[in-house]
N, C-alpha and C positions, 0 to 999 in steps of 0.2 A: 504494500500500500504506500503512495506517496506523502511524502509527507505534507499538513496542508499549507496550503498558500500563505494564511496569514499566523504567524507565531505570538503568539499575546507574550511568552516569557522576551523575546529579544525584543518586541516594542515595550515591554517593560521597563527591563534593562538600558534601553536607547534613552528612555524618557526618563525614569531614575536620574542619569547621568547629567544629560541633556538642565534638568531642572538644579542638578549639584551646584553646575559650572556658572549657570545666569545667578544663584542664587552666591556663589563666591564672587563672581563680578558685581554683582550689587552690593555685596558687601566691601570690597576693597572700594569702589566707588562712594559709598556714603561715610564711609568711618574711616579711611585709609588704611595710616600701621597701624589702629587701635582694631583692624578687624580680624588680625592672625589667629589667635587663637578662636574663635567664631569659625574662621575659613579650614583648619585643622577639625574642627567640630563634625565639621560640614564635609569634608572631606573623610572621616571617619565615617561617618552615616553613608555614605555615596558605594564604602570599599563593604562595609557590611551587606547593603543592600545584594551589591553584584555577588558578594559570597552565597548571599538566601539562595538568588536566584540560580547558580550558578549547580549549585547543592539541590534545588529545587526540577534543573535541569536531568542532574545525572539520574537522579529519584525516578523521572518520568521514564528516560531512557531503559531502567534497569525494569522496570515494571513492565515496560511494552514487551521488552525479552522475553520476559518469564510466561507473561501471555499467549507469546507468540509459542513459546517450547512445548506450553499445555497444549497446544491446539494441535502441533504436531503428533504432540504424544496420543491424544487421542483417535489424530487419523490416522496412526498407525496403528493401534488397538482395534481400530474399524474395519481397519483394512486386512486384516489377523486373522477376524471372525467370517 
């Protein structure tokens, strides 16, 4: 089966990020050096996020497999009888 078109985990991941980087730009833009640790905060949350997803990803991966292994094993048990 193909996989489908649209992936909600990498437009996730894209927009997670996407939203990290405007939101460290807005901060060096209103607060200057007073927004480092802020941008480090922010930047913390951005590397977590992509970790969830990331862990989130292999999850899905490993579960399709094991789906997939049943169904063989079944049609071979079918195919047996």
């Amino acid at each position: 089966m193909p996989p489908p078109a649209f992936d909600k985990l990498r437009a996730l991941a894209i927009g997670s990020q996407a939203i990290g980087l405007i939101v460290i730009i807005t901060l060096e833009t209103v607060m200057g050096n007073a927004a480092r640790p802020w941008q480090g905060v922010v930047l913390a949350g951005m590397l977590a996020t992509a970790l969830s997803i990331a862990l989130m990803r292999v999850y899905r991966r490993k579960r399709h497999q094991k789906q997939l292994a049943e169904r063989r094993r079944k049609a071979e048990e079918d195919d047996e009888r």
